[in-house]
N, C-alpha and C positions, 0 to 999 in steps of 0.2 A: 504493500500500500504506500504511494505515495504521499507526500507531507504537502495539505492544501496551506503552502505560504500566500497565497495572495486570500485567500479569508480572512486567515489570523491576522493580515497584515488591516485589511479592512476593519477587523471588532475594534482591535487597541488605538485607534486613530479615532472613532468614535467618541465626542463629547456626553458624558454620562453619568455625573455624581449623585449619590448616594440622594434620595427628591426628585431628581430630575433625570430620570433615565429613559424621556418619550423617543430620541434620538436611536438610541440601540435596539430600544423597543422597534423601533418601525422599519429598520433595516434588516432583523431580525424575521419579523413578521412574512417581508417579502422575501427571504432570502429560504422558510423553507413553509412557506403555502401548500406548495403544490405538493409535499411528501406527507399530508396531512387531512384528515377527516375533520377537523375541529378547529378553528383559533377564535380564544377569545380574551380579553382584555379583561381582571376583575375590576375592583372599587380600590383596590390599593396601588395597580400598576402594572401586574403582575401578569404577564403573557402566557398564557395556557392553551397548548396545542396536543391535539388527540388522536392517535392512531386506536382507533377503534378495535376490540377483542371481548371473545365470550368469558374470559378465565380471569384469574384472580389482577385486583386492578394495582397499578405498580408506577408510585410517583416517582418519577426526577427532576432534579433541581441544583440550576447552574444559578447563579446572581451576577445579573445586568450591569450592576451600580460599582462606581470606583471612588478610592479614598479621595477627598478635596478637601481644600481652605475657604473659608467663611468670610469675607470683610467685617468686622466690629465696629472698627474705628477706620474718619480718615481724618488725618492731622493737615496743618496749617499747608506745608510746603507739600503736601498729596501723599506723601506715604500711608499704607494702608494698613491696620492692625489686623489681625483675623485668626478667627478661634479651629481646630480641624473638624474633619469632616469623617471621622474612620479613625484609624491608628494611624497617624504623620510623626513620626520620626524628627526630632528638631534637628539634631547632626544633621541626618540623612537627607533634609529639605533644604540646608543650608549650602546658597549657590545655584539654586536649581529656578530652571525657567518655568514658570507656571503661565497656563492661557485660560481664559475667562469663554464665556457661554457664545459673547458678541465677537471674540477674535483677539481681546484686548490681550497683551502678553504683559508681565511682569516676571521681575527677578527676587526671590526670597534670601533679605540678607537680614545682619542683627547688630544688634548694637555692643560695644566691645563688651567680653566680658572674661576674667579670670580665669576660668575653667571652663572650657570648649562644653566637659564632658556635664557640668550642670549648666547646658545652656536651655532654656525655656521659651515655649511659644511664647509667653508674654515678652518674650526680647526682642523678639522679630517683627520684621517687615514686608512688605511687599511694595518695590519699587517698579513701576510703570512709565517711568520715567516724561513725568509732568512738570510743571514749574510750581503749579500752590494747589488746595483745596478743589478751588472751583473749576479749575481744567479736570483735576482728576474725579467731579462727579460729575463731568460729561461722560466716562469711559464706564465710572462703576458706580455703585450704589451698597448700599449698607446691606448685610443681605446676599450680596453675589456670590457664586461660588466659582472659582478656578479648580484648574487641575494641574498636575507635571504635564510638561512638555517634551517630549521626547520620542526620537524617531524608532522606527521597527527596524532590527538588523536581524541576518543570520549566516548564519555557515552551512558546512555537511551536518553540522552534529544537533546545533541549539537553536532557538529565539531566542532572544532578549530585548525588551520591552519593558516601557510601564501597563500598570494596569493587567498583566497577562491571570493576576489576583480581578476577578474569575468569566476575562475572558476566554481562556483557555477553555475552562470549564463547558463555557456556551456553545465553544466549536467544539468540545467534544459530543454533547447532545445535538449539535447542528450537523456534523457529521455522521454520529449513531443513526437517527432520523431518516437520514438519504440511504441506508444504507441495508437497516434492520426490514425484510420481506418478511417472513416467516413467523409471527408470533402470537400464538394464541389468547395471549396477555393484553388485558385492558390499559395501552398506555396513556402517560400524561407527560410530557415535557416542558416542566414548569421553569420561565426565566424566571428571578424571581428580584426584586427590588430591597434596598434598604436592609443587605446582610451585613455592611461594614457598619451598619450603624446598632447592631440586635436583631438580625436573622430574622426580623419583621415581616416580609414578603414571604417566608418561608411557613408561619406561624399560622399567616390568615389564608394561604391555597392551601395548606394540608390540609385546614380545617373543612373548607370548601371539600374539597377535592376523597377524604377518607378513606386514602388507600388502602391495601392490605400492605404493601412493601413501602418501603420509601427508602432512594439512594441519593446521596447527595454527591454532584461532581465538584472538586474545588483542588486548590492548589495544597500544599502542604512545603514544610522548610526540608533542607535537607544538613545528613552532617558530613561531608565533603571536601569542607571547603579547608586551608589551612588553619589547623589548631581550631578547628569547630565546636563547641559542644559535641559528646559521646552522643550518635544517632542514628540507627541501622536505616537510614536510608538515602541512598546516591540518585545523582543524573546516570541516566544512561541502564538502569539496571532493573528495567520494568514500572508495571504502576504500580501504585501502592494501596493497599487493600488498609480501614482503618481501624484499629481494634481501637483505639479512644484518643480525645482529646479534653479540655476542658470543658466540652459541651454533652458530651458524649460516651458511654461504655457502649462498643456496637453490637448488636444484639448479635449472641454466639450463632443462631441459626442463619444469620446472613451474613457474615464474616465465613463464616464457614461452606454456604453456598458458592460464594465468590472466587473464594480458592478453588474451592471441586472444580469451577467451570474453567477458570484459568489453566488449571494441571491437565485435564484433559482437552484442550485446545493447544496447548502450546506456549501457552501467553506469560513471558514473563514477567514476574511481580513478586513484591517486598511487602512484608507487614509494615504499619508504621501504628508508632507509638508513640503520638507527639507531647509531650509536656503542658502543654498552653494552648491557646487560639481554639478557635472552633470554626464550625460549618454549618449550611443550614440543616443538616441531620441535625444537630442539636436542637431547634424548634420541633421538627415533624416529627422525631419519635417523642414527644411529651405530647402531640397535639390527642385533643376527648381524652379515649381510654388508656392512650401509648398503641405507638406502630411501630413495630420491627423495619428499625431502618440501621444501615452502612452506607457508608461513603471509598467512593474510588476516588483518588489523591491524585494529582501529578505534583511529581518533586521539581519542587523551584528553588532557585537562590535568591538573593538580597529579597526578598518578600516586600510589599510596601516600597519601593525604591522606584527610580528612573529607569532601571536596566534589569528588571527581575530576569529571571533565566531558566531556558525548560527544554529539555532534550528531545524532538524531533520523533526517536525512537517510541519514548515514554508515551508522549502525547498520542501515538498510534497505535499502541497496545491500549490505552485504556481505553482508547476505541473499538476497538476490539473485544475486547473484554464483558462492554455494556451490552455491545450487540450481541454474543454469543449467550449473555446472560438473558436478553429479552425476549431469545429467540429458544430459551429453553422453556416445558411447562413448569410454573410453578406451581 
């Protein structure tokens, strides 16, 4: 299978924060209609598309929405205060070009401080580079939200991109979708809105929606990199199937499903057991009584960053993987 680069390149270039995510939504929409019996839009944002089956009904769920910056404040000479929008990183946003809904670009710098390492969003700025106040609320408004800026690259091996936190996720259900024929299983492929902010979008379509299964797709860290935290899991060396994170213990009988189908397909894959973070499986299996849900991971680097990173291979196994899963009866 080859690696559809010009999709992925298309989601992450998509303006889409965490509120405002009509933009991905409606590219989305059109990008896979036609692989579909259903599309419908809820009351929260939330894009739900149905491949229609007699057999047990089995949510999945990518999230649309991407971390951003808030304006609070804008000062005398135009610099812009602003509170995040997700997990934003102070180091990690320091230096970085951010663009706004209308086009407007700024640079996120700070004001001096002692120690890099406790430096705080309240230190920071966003410079758009204005002369006072009132040029710079021609451009924003209090309220606005920006994103990172940054281009899509790749090689043989990886992408790397902002945002791939959970578009990656979306092309693997927008892929799965085009792809999965044979399934006796009632699906639902849910984008879902508002997970960088509490897995929101995920809460109110499970509740909708009542599956018997529910698998959430999403990115996860890896431990790789030099001098990493201890963490059985790399780029390059399968998806990753999710026994827990902060959100989540994944119910034994779909951890366990996931493996079986993987082993018997080919399909290589890593448990992962992450320490922290979550997915929207942590909403949909509390939703009513509790639903047996897991999550299929692709392993990423810098998470939250300009240049997150995800291996080519990875991201086509877990494609794999979903399909061979939806395509078996449950």
């Amino acid at each position: 299978m080859n690696f559809n680069s010009e999709l992925a390149k298309k989601l992450v270039n998509i303006y889409s924060p965490s509120g405002d995510e009509n933009n991905i939504r409606e590219f989305i929409k059109d990008e896979i209609k036609d692989f579909v019996d259903e599309v419908e839009i809820d009351s929260l944002g939330n894009l739900i598309a149905r491949k229609k089956g007699k057999g047990k009904k089995i949510m999945l769920a990518a999230h649309m929405d991407q971390i951003g910056l808030m304006v609070t404040d804008i000062d005398d000479k135009g610099f812009l205060r602003f509170t995040n929008i997700g997990g934003i990183s102070p180091v990690l946003s320091l230096g970085q070009k951010v663009i706004f809904k209308n086009g407007t670009v700024g640079v996120i710098f700070a004001e001096p401080v002692d120690n890099i390492g406790k430096l705080k969003l309240e230190n920071m700025f966003i410079d758009i580079g204005v002369l006072n106040k009132e040029e710079a609320e021609k451009k924003v408004s209090i309220g606005d939200i920006c994103v990172y800026e940054s281009g899509f690259s790749e090689n043989d091996n990886v992408i790397f991109s902002k945002c791939l936190d959970d578009r990656i996720g979306c092309f693997v259900l927008i892929e799965t979708l085009k792809r999965v024929k044979n399934s006796d299983n009632d699906l639902y492929f849910v984008f879902t809105v508002q997970e960088e902010v509490g897995l929101r979008g995920a809460r109110t379509s499970a509740y909708k929606i009542n599956p018997d299964l529910g698998i959430a797709i999403d990115v996860t860290s890896s431990g790789d990199t030099p001098k990493a935290k201890r963490f059985a899991v790399s780029l390059n060396k399968g998806t990753a199937i999710k026994v827990k994170d902060n959100s989540i213990l994944t119910h034994p009988k779909v951890r366990e499903l996931m493996a079986e189908v993987a082993e018997e397909n080919s399909i290589p894959y890593q448990m992962e057991v992450l320490e922290f973070g979550g997915t929207d499986s942590g909403a949909i299996h509390l939703t009513r009584e509790g639903i047996p849900t897991g999550a299929i991971s692709i392993p990423t680097r810098y998470v939250h960053s300009t240049v997150e990173m995800s291996s080519k291979k990875d991201i086509n196994y877990s494609v794999d993987l979903l399909v061979k899963l939806l395509e078996k009866t449950i």
